[in-house]
Backbone as CSV, one residue per row, in Angstrom:
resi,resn,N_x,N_y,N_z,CA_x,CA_y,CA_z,C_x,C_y,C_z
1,UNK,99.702,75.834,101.155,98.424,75.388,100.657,97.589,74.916,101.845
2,UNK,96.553,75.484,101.766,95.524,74.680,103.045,94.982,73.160,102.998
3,UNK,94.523,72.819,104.064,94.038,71.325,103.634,93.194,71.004,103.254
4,UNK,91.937,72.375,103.031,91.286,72.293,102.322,91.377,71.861,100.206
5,UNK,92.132,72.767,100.347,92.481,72.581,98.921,93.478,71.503,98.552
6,UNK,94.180,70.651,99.538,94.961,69.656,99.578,94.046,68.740,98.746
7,UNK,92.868,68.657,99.974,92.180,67.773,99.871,91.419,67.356,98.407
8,UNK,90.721,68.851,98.411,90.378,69.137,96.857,91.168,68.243,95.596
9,UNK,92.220,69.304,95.061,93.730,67.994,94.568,93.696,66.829,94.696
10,UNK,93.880,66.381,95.940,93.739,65.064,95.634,92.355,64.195,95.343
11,UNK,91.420,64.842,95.660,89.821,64.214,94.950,89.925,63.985,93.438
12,UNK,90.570,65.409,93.234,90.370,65.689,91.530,91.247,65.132,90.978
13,UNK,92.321,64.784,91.852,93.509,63.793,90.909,93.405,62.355,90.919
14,UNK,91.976,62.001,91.628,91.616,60.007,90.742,90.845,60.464,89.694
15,UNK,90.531,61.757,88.925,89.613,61.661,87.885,90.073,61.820,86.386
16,UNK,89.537,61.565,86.007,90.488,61.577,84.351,90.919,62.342,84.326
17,UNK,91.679,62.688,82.793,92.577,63.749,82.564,91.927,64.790,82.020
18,UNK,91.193,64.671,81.467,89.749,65.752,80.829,89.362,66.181,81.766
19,UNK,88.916,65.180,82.721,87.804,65.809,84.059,88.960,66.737,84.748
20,UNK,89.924,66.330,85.040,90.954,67.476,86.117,90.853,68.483,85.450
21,UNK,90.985,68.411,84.023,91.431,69.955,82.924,90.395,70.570,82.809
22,UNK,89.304,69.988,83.116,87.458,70.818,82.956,87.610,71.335,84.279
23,UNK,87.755,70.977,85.564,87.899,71.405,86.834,88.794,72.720,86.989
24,UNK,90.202,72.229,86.387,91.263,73.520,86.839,90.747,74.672,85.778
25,UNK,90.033,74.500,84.442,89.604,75.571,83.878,88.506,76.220,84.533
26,UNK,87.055,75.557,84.963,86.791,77.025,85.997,87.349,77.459,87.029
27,UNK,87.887,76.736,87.863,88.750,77.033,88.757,89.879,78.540,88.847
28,UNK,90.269,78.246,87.521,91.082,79.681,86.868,90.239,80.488,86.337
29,UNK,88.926,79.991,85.728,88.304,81.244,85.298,87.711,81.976,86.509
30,UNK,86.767,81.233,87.443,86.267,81.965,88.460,87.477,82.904,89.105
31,UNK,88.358,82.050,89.124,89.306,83.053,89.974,89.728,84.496,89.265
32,UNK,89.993,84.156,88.246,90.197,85.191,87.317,89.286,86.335,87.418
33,UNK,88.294,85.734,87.717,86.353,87.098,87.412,86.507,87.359,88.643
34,UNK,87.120,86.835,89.646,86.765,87.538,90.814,87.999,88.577,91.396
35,UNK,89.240,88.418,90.526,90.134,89.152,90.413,90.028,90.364,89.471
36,UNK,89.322,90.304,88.190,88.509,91.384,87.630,87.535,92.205,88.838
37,UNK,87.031,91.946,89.183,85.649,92.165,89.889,86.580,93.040,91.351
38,UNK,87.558,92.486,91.828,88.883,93.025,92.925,89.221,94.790,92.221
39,UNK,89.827,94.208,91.127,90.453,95.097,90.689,89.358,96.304,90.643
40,UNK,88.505,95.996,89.686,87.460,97.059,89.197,87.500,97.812,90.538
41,UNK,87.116,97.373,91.348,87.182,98.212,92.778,87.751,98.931,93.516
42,UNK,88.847,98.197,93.327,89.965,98.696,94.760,90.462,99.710,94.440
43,UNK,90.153,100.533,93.450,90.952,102.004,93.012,89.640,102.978,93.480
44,UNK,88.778,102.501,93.115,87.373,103.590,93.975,86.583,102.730,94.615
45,UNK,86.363,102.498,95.625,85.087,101.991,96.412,83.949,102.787,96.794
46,UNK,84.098,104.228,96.273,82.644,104.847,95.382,81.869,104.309,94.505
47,UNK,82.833,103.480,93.865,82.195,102.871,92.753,80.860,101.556,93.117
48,UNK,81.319,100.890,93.968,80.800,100.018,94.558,79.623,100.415,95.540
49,UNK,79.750,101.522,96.109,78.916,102.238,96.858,77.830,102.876,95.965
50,UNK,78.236,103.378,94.657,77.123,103.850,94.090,76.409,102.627,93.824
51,UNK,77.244,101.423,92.794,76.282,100.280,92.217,75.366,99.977,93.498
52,UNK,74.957,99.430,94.685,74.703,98.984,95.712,73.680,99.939,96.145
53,UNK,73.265,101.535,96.174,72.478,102.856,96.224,71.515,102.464,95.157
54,UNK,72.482,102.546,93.364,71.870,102.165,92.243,70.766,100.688,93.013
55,UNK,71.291,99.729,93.255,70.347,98.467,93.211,69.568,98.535,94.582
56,UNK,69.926,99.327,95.434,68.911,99.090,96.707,67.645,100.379,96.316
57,UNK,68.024,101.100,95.776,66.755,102.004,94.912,66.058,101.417,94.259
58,UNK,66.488,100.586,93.335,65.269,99.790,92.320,64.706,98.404,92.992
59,UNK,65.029,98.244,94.024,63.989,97.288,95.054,63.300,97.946,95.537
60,UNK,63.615,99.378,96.309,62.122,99.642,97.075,61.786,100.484,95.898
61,UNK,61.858,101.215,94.794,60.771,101.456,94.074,60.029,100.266,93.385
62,UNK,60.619,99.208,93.600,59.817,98.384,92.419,60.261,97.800,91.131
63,UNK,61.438,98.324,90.561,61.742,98.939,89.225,62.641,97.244,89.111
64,UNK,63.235,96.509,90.340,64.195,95.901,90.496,63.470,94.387,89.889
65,UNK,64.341,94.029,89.443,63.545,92.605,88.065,64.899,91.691,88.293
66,UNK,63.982,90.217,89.026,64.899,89.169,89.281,65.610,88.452,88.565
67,UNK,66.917,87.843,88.732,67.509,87.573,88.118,68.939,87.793,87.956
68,UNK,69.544,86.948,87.047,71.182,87.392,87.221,71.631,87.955,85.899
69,UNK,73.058,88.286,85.819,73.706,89.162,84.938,73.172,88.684,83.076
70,UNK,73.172,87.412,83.265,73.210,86.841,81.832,71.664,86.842,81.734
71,UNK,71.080,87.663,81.988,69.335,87.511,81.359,69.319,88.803,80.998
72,UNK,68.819,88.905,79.880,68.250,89.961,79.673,67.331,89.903,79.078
């Protein structure tokens, strides 16, 4: 374990028992989405190459509308 995350741990372990369990749940979820997000990839990195073509096209035409995944 690094000492970064030592450190972490022990911050989060003077805080209640709710607050640690609200913490280690995104903690596992982010990790989780970014292990989705791994996976999706690592079998084609075409894939990733197209999305990235796809989104650098709709900036210089214009077409590209700010914002993140959850707006629509």
């Amino acid at each position: 374990m690094t000492n970064l995350l030592e450190k972490a741990f022990e911050t989060i372990s003077k805080e209640s028992i709710e607050m640690q369990n609200w913490i280690a749940e995104l903690i596992l979820e982010e990790f989780l989405i970014e292990k989705k997000w791994e996976l999706a990839f690592s079998n084609s990195p075409q894939k990733l190459q197209n999305l990235v073509s796809s989104a650098l096209s709709e900036i210089e035409s214009g077409e590209f509308e700010e914002g993140g995944f959850d707006n629509h």
